[in-house]
C-alpha atoms as an extended CHARMM CRD file, in Angstrom:
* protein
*
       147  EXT
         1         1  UNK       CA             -3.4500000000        6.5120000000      -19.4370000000  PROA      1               0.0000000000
         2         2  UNK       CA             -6.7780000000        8.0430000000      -18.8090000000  PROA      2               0.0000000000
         3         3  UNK       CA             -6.4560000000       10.7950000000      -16.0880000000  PROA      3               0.0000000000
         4         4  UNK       CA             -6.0520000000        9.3120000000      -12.1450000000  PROA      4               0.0000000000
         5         5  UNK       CA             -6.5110000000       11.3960000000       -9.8000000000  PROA      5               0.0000000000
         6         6  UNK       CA             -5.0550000000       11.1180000000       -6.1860000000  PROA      6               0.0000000000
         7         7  UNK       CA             -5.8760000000       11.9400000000       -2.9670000000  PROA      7               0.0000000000
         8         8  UNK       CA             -4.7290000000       11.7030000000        0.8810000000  PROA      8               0.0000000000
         9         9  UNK       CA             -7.2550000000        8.5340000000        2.0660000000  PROA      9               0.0000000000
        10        10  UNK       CA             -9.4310000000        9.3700000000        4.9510000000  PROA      10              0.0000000000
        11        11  UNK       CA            -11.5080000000        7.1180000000        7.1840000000  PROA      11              0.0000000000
        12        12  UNK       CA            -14.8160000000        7.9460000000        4.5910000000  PROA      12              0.0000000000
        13        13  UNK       CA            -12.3480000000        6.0980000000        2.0990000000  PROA      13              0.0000000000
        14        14  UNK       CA            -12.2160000000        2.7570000000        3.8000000000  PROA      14              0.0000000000
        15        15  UNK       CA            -15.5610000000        1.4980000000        2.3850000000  PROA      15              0.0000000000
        16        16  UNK       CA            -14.6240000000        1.6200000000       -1.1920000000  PROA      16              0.0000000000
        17        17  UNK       CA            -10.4620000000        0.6240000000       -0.2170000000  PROA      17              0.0000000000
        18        18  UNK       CA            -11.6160000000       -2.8420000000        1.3590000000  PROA      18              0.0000000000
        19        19  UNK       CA            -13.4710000000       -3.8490000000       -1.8200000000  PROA      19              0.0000000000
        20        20  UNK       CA            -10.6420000000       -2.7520000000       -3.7450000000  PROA      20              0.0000000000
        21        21  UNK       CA             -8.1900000000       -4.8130000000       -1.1270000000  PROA      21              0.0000000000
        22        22  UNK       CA            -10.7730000000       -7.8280000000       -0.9940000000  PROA      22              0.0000000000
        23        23  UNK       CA            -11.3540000000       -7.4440000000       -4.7590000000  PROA      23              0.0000000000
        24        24  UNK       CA             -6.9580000000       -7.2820000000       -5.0200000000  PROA      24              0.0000000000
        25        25  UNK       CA             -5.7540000000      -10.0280000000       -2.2110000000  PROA      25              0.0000000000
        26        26  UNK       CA             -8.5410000000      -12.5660000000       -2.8890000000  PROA      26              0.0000000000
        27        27  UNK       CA             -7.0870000000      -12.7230000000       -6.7390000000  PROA      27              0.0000000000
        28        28  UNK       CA             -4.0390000000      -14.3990000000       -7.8290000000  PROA      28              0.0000000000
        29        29  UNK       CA             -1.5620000000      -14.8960000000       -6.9430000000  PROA      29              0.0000000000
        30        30  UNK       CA             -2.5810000000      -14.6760000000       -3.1600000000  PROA      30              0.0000000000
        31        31  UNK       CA             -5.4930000000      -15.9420000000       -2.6090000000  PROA      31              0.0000000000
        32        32  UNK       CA             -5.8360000000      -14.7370000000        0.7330000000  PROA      32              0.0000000000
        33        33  UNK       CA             -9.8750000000      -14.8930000000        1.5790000000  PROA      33              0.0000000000
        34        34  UNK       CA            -10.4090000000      -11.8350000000        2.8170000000  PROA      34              0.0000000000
        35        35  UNK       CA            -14.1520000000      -11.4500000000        3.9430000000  PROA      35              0.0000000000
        36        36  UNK       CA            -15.2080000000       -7.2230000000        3.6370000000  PROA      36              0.0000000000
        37        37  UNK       CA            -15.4280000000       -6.8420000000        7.3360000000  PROA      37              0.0000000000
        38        38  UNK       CA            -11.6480000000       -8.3960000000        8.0810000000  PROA      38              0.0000000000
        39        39  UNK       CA            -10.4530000000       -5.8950000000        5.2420000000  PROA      39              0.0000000000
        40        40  UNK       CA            -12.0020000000       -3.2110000000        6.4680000000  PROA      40              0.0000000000
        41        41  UNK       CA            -10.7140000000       -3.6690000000        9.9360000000  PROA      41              0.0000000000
        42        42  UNK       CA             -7.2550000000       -4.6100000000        8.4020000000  PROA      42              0.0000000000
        43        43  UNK       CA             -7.0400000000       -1.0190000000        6.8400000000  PROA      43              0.0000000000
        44        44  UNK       CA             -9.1980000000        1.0200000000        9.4540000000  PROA      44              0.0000000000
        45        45  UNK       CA             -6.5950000000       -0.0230000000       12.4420000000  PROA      45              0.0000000000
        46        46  UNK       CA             -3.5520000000        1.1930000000        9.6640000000  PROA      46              0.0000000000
        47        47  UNK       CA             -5.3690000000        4.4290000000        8.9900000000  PROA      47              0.0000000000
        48        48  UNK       CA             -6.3990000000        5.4010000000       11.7820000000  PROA      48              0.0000000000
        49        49  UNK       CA             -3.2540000000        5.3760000000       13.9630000000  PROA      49              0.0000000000
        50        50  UNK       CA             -1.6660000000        7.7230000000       15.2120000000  PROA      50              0.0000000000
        51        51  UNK       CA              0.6710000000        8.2790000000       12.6160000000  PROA      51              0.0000000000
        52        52  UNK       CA             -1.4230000000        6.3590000000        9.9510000000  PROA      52              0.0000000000
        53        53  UNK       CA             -1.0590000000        7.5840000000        6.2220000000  PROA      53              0.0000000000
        54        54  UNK       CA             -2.3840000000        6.5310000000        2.6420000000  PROA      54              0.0000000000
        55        55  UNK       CA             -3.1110000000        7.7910000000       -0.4960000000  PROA      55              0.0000000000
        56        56  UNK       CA             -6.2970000000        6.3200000000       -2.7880000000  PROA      56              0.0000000000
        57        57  UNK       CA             -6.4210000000        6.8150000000       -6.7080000000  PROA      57              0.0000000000
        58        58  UNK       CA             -9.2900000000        7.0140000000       -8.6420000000  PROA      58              0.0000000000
        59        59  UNK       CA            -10.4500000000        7.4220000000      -12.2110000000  PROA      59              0.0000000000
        60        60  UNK       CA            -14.2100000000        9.0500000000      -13.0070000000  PROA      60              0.0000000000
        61        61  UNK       CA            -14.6390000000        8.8050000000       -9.1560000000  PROA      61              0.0000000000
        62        62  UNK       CA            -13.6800000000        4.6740000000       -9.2220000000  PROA      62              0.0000000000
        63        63  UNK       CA            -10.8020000000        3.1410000000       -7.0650000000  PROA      63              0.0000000000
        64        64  UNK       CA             -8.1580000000        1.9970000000       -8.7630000000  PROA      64              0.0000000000
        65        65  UNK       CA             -5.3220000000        1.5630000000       -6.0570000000  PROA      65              0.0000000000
        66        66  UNK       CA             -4.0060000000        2.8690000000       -3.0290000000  PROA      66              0.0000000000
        67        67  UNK       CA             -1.1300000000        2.9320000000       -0.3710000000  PROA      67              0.0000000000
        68        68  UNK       CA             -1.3100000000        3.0980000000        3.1110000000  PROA      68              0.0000000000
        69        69  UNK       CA              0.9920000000        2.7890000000        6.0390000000  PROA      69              0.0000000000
        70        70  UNK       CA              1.9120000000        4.9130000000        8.9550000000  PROA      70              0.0000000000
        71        71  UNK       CA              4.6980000000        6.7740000000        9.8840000000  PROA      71              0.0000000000
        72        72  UNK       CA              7.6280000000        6.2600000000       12.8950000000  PROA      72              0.0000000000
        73        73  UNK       CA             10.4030000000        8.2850000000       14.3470000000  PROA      73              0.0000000000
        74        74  UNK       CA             13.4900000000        6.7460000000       14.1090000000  PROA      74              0.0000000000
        75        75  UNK       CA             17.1060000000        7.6460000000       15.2260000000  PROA      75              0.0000000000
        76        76  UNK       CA             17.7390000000        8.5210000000       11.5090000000  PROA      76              0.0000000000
        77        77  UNK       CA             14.8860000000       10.6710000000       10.7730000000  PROA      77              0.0000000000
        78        78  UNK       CA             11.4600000000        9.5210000000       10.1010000000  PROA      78              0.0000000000
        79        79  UNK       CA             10.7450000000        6.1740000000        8.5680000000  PROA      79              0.0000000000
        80        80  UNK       CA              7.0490000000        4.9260000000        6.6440000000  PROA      80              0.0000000000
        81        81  UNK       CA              5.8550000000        1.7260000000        6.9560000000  PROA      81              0.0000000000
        82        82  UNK       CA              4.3550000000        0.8700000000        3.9610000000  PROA      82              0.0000000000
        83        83  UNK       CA              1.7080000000       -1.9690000000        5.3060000000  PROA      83              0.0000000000
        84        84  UNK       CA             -0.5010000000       -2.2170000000        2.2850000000  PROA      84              0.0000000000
        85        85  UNK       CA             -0.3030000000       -1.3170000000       -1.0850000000  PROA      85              0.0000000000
        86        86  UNK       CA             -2.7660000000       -2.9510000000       -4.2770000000  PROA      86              0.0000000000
        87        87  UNK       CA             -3.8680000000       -1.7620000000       -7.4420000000  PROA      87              0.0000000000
        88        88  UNK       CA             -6.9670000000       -3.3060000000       -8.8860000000  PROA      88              0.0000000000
        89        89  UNK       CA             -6.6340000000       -6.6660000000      -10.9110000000  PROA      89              0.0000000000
        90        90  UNK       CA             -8.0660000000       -4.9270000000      -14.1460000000  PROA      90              0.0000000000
        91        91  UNK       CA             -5.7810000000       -1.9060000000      -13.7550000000  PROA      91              0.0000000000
        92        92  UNK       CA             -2.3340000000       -4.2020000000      -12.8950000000  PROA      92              0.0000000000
        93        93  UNK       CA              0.6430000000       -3.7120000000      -15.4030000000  PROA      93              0.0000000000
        94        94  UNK       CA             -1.1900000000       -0.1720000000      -16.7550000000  PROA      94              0.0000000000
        95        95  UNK       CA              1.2570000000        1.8060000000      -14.5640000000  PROA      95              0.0000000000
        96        96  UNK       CA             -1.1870000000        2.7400000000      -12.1800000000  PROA      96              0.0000000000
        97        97  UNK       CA              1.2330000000        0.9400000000       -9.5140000000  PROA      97              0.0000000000
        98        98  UNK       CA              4.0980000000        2.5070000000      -10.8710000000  PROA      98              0.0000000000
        99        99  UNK       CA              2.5700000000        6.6000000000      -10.7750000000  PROA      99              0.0000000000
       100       100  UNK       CA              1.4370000000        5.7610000000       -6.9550000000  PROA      100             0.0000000000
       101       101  UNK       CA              4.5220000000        4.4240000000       -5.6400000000  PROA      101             0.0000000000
       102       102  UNK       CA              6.1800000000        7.6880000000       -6.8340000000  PROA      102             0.0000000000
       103       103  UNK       CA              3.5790000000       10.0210000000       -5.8400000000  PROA      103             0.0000000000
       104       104  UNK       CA              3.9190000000        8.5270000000       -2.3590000000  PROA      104             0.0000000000
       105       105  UNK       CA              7.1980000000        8.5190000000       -2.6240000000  PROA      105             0.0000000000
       106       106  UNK       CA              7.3990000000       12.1240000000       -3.5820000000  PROA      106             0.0000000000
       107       107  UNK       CA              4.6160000000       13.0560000000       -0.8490000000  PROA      107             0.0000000000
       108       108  UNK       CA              6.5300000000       11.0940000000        1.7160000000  PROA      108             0.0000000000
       109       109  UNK       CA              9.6910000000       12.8340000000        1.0470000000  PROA      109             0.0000000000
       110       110  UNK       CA              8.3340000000       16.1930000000        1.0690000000  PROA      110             0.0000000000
       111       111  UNK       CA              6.9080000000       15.1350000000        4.2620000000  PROA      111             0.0000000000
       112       112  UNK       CA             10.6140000000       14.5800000000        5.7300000000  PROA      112             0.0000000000
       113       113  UNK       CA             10.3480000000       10.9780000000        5.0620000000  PROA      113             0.0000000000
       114       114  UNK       CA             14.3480000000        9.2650000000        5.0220000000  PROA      114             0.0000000000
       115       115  UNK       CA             13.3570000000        5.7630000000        4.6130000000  PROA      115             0.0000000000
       116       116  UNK       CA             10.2270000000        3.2700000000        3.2610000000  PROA      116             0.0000000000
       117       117  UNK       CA             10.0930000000       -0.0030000000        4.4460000000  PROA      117             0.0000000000
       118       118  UNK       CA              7.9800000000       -2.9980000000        3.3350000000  PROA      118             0.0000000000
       119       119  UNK       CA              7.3040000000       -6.4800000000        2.9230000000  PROA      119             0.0000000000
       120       120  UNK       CA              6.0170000000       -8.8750000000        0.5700000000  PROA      120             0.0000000000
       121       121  UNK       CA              6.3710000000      -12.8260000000       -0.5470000000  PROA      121             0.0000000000
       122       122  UNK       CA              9.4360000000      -13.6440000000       -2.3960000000  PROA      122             0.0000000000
       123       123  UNK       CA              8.8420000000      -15.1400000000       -6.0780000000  PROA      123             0.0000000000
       124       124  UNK       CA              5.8240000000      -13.0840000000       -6.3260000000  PROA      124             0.0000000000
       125       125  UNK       CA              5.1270000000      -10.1230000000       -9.1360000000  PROA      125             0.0000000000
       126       126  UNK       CA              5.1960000000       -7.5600000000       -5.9610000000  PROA      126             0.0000000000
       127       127  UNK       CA              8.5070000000       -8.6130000000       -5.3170000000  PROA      127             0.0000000000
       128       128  UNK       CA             10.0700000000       -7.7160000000       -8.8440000000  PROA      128             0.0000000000
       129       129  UNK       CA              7.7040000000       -4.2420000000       -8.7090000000  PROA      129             0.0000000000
       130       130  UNK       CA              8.9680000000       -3.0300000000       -5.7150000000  PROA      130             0.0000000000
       131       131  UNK       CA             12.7530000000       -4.1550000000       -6.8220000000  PROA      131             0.0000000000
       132       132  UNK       CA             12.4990000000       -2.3880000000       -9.8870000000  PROA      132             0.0000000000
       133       133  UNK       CA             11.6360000000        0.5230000000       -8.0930000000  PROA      133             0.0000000000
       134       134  UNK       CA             15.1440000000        0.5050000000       -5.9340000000  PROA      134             0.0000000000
       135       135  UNK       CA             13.7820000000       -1.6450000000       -3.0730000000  PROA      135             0.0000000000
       136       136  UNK       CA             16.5890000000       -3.7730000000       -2.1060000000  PROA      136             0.0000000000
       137       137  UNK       CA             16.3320000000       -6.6670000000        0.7020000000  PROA      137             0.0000000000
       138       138  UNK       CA             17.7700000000       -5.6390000000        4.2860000000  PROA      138             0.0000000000
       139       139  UNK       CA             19.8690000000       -7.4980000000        6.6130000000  PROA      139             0.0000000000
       140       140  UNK       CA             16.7310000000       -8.3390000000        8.6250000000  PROA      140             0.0000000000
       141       141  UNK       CA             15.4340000000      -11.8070000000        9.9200000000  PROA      141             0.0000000000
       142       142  UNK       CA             11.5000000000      -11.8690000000        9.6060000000  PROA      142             0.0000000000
       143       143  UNK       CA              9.9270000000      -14.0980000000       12.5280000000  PROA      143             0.0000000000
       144       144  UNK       CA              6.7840000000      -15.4200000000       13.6660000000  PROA      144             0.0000000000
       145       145  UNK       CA              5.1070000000      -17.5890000000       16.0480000000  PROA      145             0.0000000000
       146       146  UNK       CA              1.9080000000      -19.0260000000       15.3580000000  PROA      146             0.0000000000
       147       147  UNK       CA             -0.3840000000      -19.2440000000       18.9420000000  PROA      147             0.0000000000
């Protein structure tokens, strides 16, 4: 693999992070629709709260994933909330996904970090990533209400 370099993502990121996410999300298999503005919202709320984190990777100055999330203090310790994670479509199955979830990991731990969180589908290739990775499912009910 071609040297990535990565970097804590600031607001100045966002711009080139919603393509990527657009460019990620509108692919299979989600097929979401994302339009540029509604992913750049998406990730500026994330980032910028209070406790928002994220981390962008590039090659030759070009996005090729990132994580983002935001921190919350817990009873345990300090928990990360891992919102949004994508690598680009091109760069899927290189290990790009694979050297960012442990450089998070690793930055989130030396952080203080006791626990990551996250979601995804079930049946879907983000599923088996994030198991293979020593994600396991939790004893959690996930509910919503459409209004």
């Amino acid at each position: 693999m071609a040297t990535v370099d990565v970097s804590l993502m600031g607001l100045d990121d966002l711009e080139v992070a919603a393509s990527l996410y657009q460019q990620t999300f509108n692919a299979p298999p989600w097929n979401e629709g994302w339009g540029i503005e509604a992913s750049s919202e998406r990730l500026r709320v994330i980032l910028a709260a209070p406790n928002g984190f994220g981390i962008l990777a590039t090659r030759d100055d070009e996005p090729l994933a990132f994580a983002l999330g935001y921190l919350e203090t817990w009873v345990s310790g300090t928990h990360f909330q891992l919102k949004e994670m994508c690598t680009a479509p091109t760069e899927q199955r290189h290990g790009i996904g694979t050297f960012m979830l442990e450089f998070l990991l690793r930055t989130l731990k030396d952080r203080g970090v006791v626990q990551v969180f996250c979601e995804t589908r079930a049946g879907v290739p983000a599923e088996s990533f994030y198991r293979k990775r020593g994600f396991r499912t939790l004893n959690v009910v996930a509910l919503g209400k459409r209004l």
